[in-house]
C-alpha positions as a printed NumPy array, in Angstrom:
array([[  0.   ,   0.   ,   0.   ],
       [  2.949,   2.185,   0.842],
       [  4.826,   1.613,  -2.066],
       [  1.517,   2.128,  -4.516],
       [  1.246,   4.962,  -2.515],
       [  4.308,   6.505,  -3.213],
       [  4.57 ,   6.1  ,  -6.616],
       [  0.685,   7.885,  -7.109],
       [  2.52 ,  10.701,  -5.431],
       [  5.721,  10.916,  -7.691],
       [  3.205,  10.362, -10.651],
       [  1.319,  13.479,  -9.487],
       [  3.819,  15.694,  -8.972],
       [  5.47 ,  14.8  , -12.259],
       [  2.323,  15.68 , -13.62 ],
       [  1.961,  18.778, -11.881],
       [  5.405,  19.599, -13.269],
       [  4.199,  18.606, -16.786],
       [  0.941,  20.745, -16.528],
       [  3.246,  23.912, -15.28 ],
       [  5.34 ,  23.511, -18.864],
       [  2.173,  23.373, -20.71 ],
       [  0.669,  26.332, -19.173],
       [  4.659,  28.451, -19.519],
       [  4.341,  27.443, -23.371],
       [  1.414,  29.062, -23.856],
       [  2.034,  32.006, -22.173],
       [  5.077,  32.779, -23.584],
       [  2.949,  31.579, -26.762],
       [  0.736,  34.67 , -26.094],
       [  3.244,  37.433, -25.334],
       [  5.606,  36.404, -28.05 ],
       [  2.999,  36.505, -30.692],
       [  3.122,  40.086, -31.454],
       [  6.601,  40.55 , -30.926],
       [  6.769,  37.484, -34.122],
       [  4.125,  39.313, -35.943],
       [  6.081,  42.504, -36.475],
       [  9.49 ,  40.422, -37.088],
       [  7.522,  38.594, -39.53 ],
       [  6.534,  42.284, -41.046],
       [  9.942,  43.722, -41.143],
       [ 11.504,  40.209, -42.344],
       [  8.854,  39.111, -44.51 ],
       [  8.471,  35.29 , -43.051],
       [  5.809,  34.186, -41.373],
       [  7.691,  33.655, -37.791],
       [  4.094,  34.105, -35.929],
       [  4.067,  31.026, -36.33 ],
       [  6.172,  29.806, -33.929],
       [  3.95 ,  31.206, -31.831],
       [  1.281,  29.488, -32.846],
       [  3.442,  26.601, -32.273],
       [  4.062,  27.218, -28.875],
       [  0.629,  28.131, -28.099],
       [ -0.443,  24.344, -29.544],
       [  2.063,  22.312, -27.948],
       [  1.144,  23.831, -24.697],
       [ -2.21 ,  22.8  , -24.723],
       [ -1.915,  19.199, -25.614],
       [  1.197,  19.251, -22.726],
       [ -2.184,  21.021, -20.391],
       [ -4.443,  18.361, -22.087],
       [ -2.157,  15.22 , -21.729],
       [ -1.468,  15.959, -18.497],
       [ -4.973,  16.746, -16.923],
       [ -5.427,  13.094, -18.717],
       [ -2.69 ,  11.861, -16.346],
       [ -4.333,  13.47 , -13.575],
       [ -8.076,  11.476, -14.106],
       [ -6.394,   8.533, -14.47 ],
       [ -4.242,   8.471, -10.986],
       [ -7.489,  10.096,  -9.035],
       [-10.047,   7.069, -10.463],
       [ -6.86 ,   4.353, -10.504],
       [ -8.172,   3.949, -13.891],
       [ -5.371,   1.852, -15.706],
       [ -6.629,   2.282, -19.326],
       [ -6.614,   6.232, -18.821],
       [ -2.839,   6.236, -17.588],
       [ -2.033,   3.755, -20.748],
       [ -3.392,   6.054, -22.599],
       [ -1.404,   8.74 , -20.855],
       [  1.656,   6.761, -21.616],
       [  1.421,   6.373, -25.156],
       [  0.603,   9.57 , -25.575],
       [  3.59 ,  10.914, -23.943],
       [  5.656,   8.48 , -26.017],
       [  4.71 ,   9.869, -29.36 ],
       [  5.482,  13.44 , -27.512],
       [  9.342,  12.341, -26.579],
       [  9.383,  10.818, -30.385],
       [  8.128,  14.161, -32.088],
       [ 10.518,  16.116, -29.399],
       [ 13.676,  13.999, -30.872],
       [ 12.441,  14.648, -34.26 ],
       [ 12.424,  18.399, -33.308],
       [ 15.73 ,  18.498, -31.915],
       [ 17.107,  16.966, -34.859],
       [ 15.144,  19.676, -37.341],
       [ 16.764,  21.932, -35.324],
       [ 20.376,  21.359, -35.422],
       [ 19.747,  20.935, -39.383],
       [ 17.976,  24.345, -39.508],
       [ 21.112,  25.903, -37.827],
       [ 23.6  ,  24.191, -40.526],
       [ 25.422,  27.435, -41.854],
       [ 23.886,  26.374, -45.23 ],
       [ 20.348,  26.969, -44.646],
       [ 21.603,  30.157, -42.437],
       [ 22.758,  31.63 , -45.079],
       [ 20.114,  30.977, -47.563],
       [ 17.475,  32.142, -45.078],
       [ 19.477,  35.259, -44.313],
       [ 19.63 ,  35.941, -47.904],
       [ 16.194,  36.26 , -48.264],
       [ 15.314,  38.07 , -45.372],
       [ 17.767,  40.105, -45.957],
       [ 16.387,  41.531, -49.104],
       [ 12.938,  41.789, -48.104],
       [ 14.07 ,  43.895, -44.974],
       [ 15.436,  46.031, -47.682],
       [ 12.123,  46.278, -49.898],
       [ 10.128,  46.767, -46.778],
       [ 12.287,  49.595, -45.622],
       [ 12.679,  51.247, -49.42 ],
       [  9.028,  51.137, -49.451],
       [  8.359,  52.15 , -45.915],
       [  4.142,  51.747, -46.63 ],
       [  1.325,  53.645, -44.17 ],
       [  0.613,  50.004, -43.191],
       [  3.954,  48.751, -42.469],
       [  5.089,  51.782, -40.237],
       [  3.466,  50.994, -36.982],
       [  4.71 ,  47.429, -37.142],
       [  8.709,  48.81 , -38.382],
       [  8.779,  51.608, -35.499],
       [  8.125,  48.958, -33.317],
       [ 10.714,  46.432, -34.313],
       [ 13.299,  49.681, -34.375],
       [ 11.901,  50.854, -30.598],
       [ 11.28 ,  47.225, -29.185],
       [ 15.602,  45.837, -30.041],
       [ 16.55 ,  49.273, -30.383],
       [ 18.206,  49.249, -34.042],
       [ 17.763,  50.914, -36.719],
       [ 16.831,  50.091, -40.537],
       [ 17.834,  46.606, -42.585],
       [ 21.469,  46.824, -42.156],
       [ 22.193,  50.105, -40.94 ],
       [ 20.39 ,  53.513, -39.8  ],
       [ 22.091,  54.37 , -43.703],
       [ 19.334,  52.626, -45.563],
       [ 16.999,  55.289, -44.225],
       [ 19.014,  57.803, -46.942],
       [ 18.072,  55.429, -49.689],
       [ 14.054,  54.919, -48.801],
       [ 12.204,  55.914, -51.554],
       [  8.906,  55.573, -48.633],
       [ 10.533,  57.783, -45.998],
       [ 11.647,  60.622, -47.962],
       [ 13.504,  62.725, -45.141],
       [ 16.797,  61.423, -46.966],
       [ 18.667,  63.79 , -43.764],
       [ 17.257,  62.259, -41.01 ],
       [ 15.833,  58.857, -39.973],
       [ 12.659,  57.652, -37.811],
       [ 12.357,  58.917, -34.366],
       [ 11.64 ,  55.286, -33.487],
       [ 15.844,  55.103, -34.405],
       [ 16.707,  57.213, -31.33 ],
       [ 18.378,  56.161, -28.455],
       [ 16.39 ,  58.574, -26.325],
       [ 13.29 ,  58.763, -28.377],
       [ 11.791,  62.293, -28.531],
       [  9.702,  64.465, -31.075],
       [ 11.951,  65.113, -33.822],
       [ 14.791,  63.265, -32.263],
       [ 15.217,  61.615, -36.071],
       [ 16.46 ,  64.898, -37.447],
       [ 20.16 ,  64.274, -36.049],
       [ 21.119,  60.804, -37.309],
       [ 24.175,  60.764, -34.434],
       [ 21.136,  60.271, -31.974],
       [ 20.209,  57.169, -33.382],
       [ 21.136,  53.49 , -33.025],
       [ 24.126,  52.844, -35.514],
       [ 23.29 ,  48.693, -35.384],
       [ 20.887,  47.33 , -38.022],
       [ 17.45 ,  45.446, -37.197],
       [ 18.485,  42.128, -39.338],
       [ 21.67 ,  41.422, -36.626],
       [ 19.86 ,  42.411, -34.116],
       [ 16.843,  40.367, -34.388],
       [ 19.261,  37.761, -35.918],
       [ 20.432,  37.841, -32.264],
       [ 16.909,  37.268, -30.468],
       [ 15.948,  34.556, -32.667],
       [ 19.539,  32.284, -31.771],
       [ 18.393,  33.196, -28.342],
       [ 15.484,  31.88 , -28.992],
       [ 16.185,  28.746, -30.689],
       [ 18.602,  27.84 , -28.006],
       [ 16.167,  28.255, -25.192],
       [ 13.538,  25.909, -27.24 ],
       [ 16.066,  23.601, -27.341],
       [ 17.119,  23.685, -23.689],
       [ 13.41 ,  23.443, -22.956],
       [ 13.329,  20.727, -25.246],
       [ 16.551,  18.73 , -23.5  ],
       [ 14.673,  19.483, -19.927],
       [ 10.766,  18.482, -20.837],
       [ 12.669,  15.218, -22.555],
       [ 14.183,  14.184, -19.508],
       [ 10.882,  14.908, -17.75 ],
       [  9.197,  12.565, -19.983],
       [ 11.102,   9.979, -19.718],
       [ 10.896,   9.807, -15.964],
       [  6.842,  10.047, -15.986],
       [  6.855,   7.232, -18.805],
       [  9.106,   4.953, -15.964],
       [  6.539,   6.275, -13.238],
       [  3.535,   5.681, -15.266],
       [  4.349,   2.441, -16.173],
       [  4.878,   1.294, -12.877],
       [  1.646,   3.115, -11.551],
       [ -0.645,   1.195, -14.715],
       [  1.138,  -1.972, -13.652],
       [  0.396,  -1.337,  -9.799],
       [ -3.172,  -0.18 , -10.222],
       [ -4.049,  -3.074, -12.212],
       [ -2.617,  -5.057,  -9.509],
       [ -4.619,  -3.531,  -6.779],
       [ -7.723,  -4.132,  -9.219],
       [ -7.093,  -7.598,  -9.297],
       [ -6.636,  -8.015,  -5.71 ],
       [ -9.939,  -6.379,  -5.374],
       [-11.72 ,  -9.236,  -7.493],
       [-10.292, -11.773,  -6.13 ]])
């Protein structure tokens, strides 16, 4: 009884951890998802998705775990089996992850991708449309940079105009009018430095990755050995 006892309670607060990572994916999900949207603007790829992605593999975490949860509270042995496969195909599409991942960083596709962003950051900055400002002031005010490459590409925007100055969203200390002396704006470009957030980025998924693996693993091993005990228990019961 002691022993069945114990491992309900490491199977719970596994779970609890579980249902805590699901809940910190989505809401880093949520307050990343504008921050992607305006990347996605300036860069021209659709990086809100990742957001999306974050969002969705935090709910089935939420999901899969409140599953978990049932199933040790009504010692039902088909709902933690359940639990347990399900968590399986999670560690199998993790590894599959990781190892899109490290391909994605090969200096190959790096350099292609960067290519094309590149350019577009260019176009959108040339162009500089009504509809694209809000979401390009941001990007310059939220990693405090200024235009594709350089706070020179602002001379060469066909959209902006003001060939002398630059945005006041390029200003270290941002004021009215601020854009007028270009010596009071950020001399690093958008493209490194959102270059710079994503790698963060990537490397934390991957850490997060690495750690909910791990985690996985060890609730597999403890689920298995609560399914096994509770149909155990069940059987005593009949007999």
């Amino acid at each position: 009884m002691c022993s069945f006892f114990s491992i309900k309670c490491c199977f719970i607060f596994f779970n609890t951890l579980f249902l805590l990572s699901g809940v910190a994916l989505i809401t880093i999900g949520v307050l990343q998802y504008s921050t992607y949207s305006d990347i996605g603007t300036f860069a021209g790829s659709n990086l809100s998705k990742i957001a999306i992605v974050l969002i969705a593999v935090g709910v089935i975490i939420a999901f899969v775990s409140l599953l978990g949860h049932i199933g040790a509270f009504f010692n039902s042995s088909s709902m933690v089996a359940c639990f347990i496969c399900i968590l399986i195909v999670i560690i199998l599409l993790e590894v599959l992850t990781g190892a899109a991942f490290y391909i994605f960083r090969s200096r190959a596709a790096l350099l292609q991708m960067a290519n094309g962003v590149n350019a577009k950051a260019q176009e959108v900055i040339n162009d500089y449309s009504p509809e694209r400002r809000h979401a390009i002031d941001k990007i310059q005010e939220k990693f405090k940079c200024c235009g594709a490459d350089s706070y020179a590409d602002w001379s060469q925007s066909t959209g902006w105009g003001k060939h002398d100055a630059v945005p006041d969203s390029c200003c270290v200390v941002k004021s009215e009018g601020c854009g007028q002396d270009k010596e009071k704006a950020h001399k690093k470009g958008c493209l490194w430095a959102i270059g710079v957030f994503l790698l963060k980025n990537l490397v934390w998924v991957g850490a997060v990755c690495i750690a909910l693996g791990i985690t996985e693993v060890f609730g597999v091993l403890v689920g298995v050995c609560l399914c096994l005990d509770i149909k155990r228990k069940n059987y005593e019961n009949i007999s």
